[in-house]
C-alpha positions as CSV (number, residue, x, y, z in Angstrom):
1,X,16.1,-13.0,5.9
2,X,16.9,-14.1,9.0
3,X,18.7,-17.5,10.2
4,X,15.7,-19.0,11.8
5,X,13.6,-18.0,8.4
6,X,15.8,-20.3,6.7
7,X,15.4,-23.1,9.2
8,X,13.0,-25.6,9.3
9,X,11.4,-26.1,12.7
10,X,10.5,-29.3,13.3
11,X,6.4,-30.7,14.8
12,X,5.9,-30.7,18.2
13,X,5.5,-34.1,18.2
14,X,9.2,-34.3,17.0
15,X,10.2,-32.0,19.5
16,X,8.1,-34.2,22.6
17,X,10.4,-36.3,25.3
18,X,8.8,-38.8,27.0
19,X,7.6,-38.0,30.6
20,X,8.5,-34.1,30.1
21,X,5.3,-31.5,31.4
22,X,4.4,-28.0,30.9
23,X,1.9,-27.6,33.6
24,X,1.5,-29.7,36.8
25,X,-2.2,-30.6,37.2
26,X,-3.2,-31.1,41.4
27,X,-4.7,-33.8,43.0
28,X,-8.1,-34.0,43.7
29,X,-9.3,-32.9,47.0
30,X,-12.6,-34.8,47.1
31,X,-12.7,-38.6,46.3
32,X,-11.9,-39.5,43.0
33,X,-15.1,-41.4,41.3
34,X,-13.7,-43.9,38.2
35,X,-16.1,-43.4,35.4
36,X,-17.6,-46.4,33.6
37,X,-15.0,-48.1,31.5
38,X,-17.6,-48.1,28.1
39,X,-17.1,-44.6,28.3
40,X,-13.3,-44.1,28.1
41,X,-11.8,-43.9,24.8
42,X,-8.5,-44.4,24.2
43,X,-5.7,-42.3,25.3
44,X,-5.0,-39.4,23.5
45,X,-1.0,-38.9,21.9
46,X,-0.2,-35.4,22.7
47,X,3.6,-34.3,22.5
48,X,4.9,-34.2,25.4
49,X,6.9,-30.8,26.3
50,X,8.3,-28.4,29.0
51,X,6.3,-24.5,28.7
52,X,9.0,-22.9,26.7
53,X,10.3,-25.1,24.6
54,X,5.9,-24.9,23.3
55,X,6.4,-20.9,23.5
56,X,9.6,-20.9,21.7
57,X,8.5,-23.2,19.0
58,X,5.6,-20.9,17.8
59,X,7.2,-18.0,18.8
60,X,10.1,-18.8,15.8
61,X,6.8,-20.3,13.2
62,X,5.4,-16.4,13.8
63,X,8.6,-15.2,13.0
64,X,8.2,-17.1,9.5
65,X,4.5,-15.6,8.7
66,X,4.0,-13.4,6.1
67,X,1.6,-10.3,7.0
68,X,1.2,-6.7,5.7
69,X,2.1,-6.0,9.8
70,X,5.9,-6.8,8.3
71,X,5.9,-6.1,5.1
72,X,4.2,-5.3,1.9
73,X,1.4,-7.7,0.5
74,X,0.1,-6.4,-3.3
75,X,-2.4,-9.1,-4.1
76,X,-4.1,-8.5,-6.7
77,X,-8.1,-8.7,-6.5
78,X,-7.6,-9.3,-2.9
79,X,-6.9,-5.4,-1.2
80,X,-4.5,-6.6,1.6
81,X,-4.5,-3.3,3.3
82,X,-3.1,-2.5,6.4
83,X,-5.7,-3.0,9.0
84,X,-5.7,-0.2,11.8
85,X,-5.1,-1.4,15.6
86,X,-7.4,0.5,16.7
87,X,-10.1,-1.8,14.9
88,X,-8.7,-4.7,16.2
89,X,-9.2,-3.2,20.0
90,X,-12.8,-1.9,19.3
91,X,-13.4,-6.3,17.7
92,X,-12.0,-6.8,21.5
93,X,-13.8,-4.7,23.3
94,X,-15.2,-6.8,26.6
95,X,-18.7,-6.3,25.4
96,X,-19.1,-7.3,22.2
97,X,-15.7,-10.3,22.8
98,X,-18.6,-12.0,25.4
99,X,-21.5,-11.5,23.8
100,X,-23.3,-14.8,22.9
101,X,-26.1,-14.6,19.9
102,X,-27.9,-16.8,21.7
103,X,-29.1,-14.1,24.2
104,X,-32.4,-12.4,23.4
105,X,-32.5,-9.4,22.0
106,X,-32.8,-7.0,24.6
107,X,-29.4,-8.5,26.4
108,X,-27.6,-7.9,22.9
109,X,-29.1,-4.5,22.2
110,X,-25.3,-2.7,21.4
111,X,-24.4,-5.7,19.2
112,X,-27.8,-5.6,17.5
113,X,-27.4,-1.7,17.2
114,X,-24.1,-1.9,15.9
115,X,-25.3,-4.7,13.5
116,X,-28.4,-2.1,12.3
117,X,-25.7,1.0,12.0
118,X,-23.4,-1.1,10.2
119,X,-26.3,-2.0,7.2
120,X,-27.7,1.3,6.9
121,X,-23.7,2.6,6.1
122,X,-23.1,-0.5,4.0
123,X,-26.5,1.1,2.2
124,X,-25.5,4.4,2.1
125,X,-22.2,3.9,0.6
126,X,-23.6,1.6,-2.1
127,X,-26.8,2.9,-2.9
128,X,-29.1,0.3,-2.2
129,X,-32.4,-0.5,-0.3
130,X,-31.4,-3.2,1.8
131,X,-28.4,-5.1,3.3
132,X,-28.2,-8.3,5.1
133,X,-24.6,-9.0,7.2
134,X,-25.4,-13.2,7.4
135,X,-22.6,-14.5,5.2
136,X,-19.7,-15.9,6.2
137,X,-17.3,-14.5,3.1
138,X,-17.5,-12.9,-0.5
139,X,-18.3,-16.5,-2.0
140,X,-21.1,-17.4,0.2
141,X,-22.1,-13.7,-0.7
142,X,-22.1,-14.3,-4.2
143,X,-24.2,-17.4,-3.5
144,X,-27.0,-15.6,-1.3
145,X,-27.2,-13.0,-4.3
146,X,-28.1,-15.6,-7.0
147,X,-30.6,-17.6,-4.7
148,X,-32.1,-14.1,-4.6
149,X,-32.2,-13.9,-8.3
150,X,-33.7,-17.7,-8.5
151,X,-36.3,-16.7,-5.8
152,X,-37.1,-13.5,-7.8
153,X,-37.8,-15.9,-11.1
154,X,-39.6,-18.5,-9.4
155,X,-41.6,-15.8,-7.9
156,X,-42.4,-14.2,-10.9
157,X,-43.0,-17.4,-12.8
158,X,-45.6,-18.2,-10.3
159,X,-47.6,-15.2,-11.1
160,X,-47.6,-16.0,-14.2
161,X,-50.8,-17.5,-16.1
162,X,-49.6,-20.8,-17.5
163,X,-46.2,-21.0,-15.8
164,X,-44.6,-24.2,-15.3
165,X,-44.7,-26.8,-12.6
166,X,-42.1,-24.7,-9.1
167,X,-38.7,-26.3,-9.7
168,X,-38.8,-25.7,-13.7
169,X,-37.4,-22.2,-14.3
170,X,-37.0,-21.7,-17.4
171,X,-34.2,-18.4,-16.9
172,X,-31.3,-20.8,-16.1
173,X,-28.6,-18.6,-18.1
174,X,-26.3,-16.7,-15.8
175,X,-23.8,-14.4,-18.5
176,X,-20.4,-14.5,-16.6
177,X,-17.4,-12.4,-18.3
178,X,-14.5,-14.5,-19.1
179,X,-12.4,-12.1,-16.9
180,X,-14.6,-13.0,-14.4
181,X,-13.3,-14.2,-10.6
182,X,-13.3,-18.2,-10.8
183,X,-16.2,-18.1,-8.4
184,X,-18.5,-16.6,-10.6
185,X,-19.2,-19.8,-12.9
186,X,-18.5,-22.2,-9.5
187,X,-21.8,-20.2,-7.2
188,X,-24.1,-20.1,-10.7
189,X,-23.5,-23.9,-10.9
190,X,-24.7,-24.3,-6.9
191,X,-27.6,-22.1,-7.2
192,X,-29.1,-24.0,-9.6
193,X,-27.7,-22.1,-12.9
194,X,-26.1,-22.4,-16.0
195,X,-22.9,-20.2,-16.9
196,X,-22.2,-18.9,-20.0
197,X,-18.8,-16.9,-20.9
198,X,-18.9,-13.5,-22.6
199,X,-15.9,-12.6,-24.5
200,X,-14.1,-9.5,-23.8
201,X,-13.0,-7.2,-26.6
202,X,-9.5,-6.2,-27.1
203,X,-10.0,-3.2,-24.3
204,X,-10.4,-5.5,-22.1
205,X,-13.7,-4.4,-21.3
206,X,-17.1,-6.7,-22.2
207,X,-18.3,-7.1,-26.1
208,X,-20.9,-5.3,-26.5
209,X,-21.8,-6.8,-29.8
210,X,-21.3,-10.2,-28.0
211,X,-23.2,-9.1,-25.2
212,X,-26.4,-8.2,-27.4
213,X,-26.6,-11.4,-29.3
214,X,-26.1,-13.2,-26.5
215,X,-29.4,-11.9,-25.1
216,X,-31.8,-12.1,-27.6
217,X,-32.9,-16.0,-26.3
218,X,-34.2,-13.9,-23.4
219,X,-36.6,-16.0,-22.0
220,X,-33.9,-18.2,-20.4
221,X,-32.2,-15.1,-19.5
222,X,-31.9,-15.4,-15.7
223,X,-29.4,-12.7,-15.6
224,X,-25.3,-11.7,-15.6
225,X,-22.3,-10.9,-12.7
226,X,-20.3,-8.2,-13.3
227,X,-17.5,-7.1,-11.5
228,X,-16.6,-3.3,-11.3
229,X,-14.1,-2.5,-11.7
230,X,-13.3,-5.3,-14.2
231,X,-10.2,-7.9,-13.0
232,X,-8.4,-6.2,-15.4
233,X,-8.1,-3.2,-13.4
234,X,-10.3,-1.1,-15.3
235,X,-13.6,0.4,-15.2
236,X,-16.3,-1.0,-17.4
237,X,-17.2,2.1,-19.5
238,X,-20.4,0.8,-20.7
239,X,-21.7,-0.4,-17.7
240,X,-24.9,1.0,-17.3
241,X,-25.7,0.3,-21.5
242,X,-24.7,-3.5,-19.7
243,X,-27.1,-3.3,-17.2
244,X,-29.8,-2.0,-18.9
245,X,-29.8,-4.6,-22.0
246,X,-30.1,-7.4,-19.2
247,X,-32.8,-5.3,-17.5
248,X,-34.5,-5.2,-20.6
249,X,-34.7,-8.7,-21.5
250,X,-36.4,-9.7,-18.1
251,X,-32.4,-10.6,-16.5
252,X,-31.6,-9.1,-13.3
253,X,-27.2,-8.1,-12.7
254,X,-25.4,-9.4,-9.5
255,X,-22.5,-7.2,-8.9
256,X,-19.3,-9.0,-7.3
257,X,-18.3,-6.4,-4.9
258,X,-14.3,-7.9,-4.2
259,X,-13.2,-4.5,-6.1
260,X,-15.3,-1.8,-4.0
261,X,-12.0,-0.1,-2.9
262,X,-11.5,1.7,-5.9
263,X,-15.2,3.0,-5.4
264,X,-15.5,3.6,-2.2
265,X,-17.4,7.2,-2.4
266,X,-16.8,7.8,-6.1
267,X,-19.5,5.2,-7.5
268,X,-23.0,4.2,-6.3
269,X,-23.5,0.5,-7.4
270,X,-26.7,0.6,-6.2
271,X,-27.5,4.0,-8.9
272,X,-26.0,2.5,-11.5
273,X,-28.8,-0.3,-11.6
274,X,-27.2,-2.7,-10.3
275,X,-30.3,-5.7,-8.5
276,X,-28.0,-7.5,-5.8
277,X,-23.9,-7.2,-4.4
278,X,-21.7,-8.9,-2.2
279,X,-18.8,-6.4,-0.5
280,X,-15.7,-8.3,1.4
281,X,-15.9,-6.5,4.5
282,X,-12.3,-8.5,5.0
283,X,-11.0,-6.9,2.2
284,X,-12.3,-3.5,1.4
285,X,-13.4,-2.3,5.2
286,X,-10.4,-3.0,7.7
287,X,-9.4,-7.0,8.8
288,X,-6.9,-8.9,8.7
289,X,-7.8,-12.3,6.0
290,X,-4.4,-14.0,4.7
291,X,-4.2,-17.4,5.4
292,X,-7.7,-17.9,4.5
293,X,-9.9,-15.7,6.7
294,X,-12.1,-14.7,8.1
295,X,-14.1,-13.1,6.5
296,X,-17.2,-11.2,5.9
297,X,-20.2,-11.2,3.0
298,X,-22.5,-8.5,3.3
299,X,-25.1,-8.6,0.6
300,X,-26.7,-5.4,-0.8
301,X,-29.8,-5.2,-2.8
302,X,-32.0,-2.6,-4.7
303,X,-35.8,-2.3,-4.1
304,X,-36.6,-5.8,-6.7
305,X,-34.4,-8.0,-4.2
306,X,-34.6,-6.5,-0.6
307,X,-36.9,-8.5,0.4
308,X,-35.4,-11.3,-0.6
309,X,-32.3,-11.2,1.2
310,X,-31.1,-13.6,3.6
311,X,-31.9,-13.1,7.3
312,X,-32.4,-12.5,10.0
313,X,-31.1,-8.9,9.3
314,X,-30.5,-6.1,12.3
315,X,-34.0,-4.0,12.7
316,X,-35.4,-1.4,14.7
317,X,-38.6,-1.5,16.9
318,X,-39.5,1.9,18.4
319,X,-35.8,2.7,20.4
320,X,-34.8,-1.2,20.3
321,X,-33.3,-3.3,17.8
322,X,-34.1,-6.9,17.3
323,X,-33.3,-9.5,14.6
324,X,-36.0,-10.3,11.9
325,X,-36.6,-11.6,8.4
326,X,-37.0,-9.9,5.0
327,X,-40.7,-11.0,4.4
328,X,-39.2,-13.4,0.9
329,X,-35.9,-14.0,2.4
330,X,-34.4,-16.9,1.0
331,X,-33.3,-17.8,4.9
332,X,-30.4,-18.3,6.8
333,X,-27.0,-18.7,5.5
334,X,-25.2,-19.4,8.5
335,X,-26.2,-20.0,11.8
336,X,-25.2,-16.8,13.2
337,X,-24.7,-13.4,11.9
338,X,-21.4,-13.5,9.7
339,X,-18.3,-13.3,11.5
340,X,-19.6,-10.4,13.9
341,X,-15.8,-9.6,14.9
342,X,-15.2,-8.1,11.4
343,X,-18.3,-6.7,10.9
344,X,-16.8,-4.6,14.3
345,X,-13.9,-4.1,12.5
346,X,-15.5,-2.7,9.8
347,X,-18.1,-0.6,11.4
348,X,-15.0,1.1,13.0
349,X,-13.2,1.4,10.1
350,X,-16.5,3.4,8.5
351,X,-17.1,6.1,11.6
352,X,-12.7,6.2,11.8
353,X,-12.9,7.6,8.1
354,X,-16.3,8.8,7.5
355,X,-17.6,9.8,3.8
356,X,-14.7,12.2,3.0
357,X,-11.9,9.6,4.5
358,X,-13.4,6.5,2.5
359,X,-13.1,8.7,-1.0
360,X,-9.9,9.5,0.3
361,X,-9.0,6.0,0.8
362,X,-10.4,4.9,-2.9
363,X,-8.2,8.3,-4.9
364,X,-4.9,6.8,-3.0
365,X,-6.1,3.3,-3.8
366,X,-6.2,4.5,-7.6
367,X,-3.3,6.5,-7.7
368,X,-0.6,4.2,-6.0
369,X,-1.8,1.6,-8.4
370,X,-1.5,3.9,-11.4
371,X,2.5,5.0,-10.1
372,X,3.1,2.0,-9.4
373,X,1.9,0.6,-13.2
374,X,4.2,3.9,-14.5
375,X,7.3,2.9,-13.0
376,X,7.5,-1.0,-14.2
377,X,5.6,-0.5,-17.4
378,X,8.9,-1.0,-19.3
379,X,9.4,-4.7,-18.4
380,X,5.7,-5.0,-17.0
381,X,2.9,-3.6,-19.7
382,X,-0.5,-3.8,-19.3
383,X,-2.3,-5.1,-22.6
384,X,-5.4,-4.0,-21.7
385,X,-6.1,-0.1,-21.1
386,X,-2.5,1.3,-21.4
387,X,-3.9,4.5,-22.9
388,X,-6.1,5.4,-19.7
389,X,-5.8,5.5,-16.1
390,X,-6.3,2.1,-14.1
391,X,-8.2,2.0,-10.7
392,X,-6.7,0.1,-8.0
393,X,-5.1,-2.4,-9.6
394,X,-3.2,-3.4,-12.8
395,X,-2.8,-6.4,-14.7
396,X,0.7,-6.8,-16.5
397,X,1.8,-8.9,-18.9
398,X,5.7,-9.6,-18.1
399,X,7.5,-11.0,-21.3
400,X,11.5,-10.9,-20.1
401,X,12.6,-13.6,-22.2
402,X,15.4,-16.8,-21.8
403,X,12.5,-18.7,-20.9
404,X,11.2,-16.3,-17.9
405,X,7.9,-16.7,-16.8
406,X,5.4,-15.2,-14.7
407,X,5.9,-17.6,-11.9
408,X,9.7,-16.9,-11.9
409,X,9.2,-14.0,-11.0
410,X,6.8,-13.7,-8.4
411,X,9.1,-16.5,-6.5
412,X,12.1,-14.2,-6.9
413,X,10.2,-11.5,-5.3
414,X,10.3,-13.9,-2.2
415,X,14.0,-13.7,-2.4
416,X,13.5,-10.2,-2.1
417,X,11.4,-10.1,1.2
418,X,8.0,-9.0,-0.9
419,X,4.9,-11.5,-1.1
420,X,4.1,-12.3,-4.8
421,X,1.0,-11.0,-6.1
422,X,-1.8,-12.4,-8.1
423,X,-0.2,-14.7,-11.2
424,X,-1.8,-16.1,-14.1
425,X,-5.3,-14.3,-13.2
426,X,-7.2,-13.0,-15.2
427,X,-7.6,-15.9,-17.8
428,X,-7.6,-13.4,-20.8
429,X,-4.2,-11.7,-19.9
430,X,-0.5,-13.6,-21.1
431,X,1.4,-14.3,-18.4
432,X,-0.7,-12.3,-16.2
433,X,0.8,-10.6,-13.2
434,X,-1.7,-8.8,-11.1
435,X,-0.7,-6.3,-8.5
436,X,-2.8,-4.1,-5.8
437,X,-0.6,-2.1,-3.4
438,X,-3.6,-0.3,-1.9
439,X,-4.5,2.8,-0.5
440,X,-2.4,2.0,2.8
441,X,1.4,1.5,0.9
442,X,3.7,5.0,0.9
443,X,5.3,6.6,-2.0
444,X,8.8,4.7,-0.9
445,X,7.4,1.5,-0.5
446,X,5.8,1.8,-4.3
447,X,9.4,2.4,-5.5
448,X,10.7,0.0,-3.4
449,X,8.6,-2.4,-4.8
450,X,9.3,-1.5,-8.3
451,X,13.2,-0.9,-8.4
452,X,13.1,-4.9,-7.3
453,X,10.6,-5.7,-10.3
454,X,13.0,-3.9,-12.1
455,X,16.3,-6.0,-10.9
456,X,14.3,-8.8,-11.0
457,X,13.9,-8.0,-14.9
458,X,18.0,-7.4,-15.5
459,X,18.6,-10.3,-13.9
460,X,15.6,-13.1,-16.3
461,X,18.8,-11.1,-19.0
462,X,22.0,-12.0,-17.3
463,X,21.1,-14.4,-14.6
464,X,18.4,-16.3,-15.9
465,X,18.9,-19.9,-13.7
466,X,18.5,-17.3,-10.5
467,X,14.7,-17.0,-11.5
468,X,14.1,-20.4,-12.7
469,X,15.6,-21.7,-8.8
470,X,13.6,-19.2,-7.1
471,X,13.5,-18.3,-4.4
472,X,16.5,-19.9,-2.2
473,X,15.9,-18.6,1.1
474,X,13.2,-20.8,2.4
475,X,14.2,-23.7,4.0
476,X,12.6,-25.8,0.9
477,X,12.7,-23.7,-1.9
478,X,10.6,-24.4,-4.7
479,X,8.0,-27.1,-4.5
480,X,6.7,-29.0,-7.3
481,X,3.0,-27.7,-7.5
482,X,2.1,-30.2,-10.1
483,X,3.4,-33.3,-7.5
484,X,1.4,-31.6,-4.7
485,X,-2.0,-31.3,-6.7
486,X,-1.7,-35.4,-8.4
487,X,-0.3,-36.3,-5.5
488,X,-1.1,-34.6,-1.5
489,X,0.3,-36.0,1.3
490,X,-2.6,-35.8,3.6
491,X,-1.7,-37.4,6.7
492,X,1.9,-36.7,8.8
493,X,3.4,-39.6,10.4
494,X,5.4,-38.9,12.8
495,X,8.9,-40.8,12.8
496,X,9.1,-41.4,16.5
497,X,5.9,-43.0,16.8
């Protein structure tokens, strides 16, 4: 780490001296017209600084970012691939930077046919009817997907001879495995549902028996999310038995996309039987989202949900393209279409590779995470699935004893120069420690990677207190998570003012 890592750069409003300018503004050269004084507001306290020293002080906060452009990122559940720069120049690319969705249609006709190309791949590599690019991210994704299932019900309920009163579905039980991503339970609670954990079994994998019992009130069955592959980092073996057993007690199965990179041409969602699926075009197809985004939630759905997807979706009329709604959409989600700078990215991304390049991607996906796995299994086992191959990810269960923990070690790793991964997710794994080095990550940078987890593992032996003070070379070394949550500091005062 460098010296000005370890420093702490002070706010700009720290930095400001009285009177001092960074651009020289001239003087009118017509006469100046006061405006009334019930419109001024009062005047604004801006920090007050020369060009550089503003250049210079972001310049050194970039140098303290974290990004897989510098060094290697293995989220777990999050695919932090490298992201091409040729993406990033086709996102900037004059004609679709200016374009304003506000236009009509025939003045956005590349944007709109990008839009339509981009759906019909989405479909193509998933397997299903339709495909909508309106949400904002994977969550908001997941959310479209069970409006669609609600809309579904209701629709079906109002068919029905002697249904109840609109507003009184009676399928309000969304099954949610407990190694489920935490927004599972949090989107079936906003769309109206109720969630209801199923218990894995000692694979790791969901309880069949469980599963079946679970089922048998199916008339408030509204349906189940699954994601495949399972955060465990394995496949779910009895998926289709899964999907069928909802199917056949009237549910419908919402598939949480986040893991599609270990799928990517190997696996058909869509064939499988899957209704309705959200894929993070941020994570699996090509941008850049630490730091919190952005992002992208495509939904996919099968021939009982198409028409219920959000909209407007990209169409064709004749040789044109123009916007227009699914005839049950459920409406719009966001008041444009997603973040259409990803969705360049990822359309990119899809022709760069093409269907033998994105099968590529997934079998080096699968096979750095299963050599990585290999080479730490020692100190780092995986309770769930050590007898067979993982996909792209692995979820270890660290136990290096004098008091170690999972956290420990994934702020040593700081020390180190690597970015933790996942910790202490999923729920049903000890001290889990989740790790996805992607499809993007060399065979050096796996070992790398894993002679440090290794060192990290001789030292929770010999040098215990070097863990537990982790890491030391960030200028404030370990905060006190449990103080930040009870009580944030929300608002910065500054000390000059």
């Amino acid at each position: 780490m460098t010296n000005s890592f370890l420093q702490e750069t002070p706010l700009l409003f720290e930095e400001s001296v009285s009177g001092r300018k960074g651009a020289i503004v001239p003087r009118l050269d017509v006469e100046e017209t006061p405006l009334p004084k019930e419109l001024l507001r009062d005047e604004l306290e801006l920090p007050e600084l020369d060009e550089a020293s503003v250049v210079r002080h972001f310049t050194r906060l970039s140098h303290k970012n974290f990004s897989v452009d510098s060094q290697f990122y293995p989220l777990g559940s999050c695919t932090m691939k490298y992201n091409p720069k040729m993406n990033e120049e086709a996102a900037a690319e004059r004609g679709f930077r200016l374009a304003h969705p506000l236009n009509p249609d025939e003045c956005n006709q590349g944007s709109l046919k990008l839009l339509f190309r981009l759906q019909e791949s989405l479909k193509e590599i998933t397997g299903f009817d339709g495909c909508s690019l309106q949400c904002a991210a994977g969550a908001q994704g997941e959310l479209a997907g069970l409006l669609m299932m609600r809309a579904k019900h209701e629709s079906t309920a109002k068919n029905t001879a002697g249904s109840t009163a609109p507003g009184t579905l009676r399928r309000t039980r969304i099954l949610v495995p407990d190694s489920a991503h935490g927004t599972n339970p949090a989107t079936c609670s906003m769309a109206g549902f109720v969630a209801q954990a199923i218990p894995s079994d000692v694979h790791g994998a969901i309880d069949m028996a469980a599963l079946k019992e679970t089922v048998k009130d199916a008339e408030t069955l509204a349906g189940m999310m699954i994601t495949l592959p399972g955060t465990t980092g394995l496949f779910e073996k009895n998926i289709v038995d899964i999907i069928k057993i909802i199917h056949d007690a009237g549910g419908l199965v919402y598939g949480d996309g986040a893991n599609m990179n270990a799928l990517m041409g190997m696996v058909k969602p869509g064939e499988l039987g899957f209704d309705v699926m959200h894929l993070n075009l941020h994570k699996t197809f090509s941008t850049p989202h630490g730091g919190g985004g952005p992002g992208a939630g495509a939904v996919v759905a099968g021939k009982t949900l198409a028409d219920f997807l959000p909209g407007p979706i990209a169409a064709k009329n004749g040789t044109a393209f123009c916007l227009k709604n699914p005839p049950l959409s459920i409406g719009r989600l966001k008041v444009f279409n997603g973040n259409f700078a990803v969705l360049v990215r990822a359309y990119a991304y899809i022709r760069t590779l093409g269907a033998s390049g994105l099968k590529r991607a997934s079998e080096y996906a699968v096979l750095n995470a299963n050599y990585l796995r290999f080479l730490v299994k020692e100190h780092y086992p995986t309770p769930y699935g050590a007898d067979r191959p993982c996909m792209h990810e692995f979820s270890a269960s660290p136990d290096l004893g004098n008091g170690i923990h999972t956290i420990d070690i994934a702020k040593r790793l700081i020390d180190y120069g690597f970015h933790p991964p996942t910790v202490y997710f999923p729920l049903i794994v000890k001290e889990a420690f989740m790790a996805e080095p992607t499809e993007t990550e060399s065979k050096e940078t796996l070992e790398a990677f894993a002679a440090v987890l290794t060192e990290i593992a001789r030292e929770a032996k010999t040098q215990s207190e070097l863990l537990k003070e982790a890491p030391h070379v960030t200028p404030v070394g370990r905060l006190d998570d449990t103080a930040a949550a009870r009580n944030p500091v929300l608002r910065y005062i500054c000390p000059n003012s």
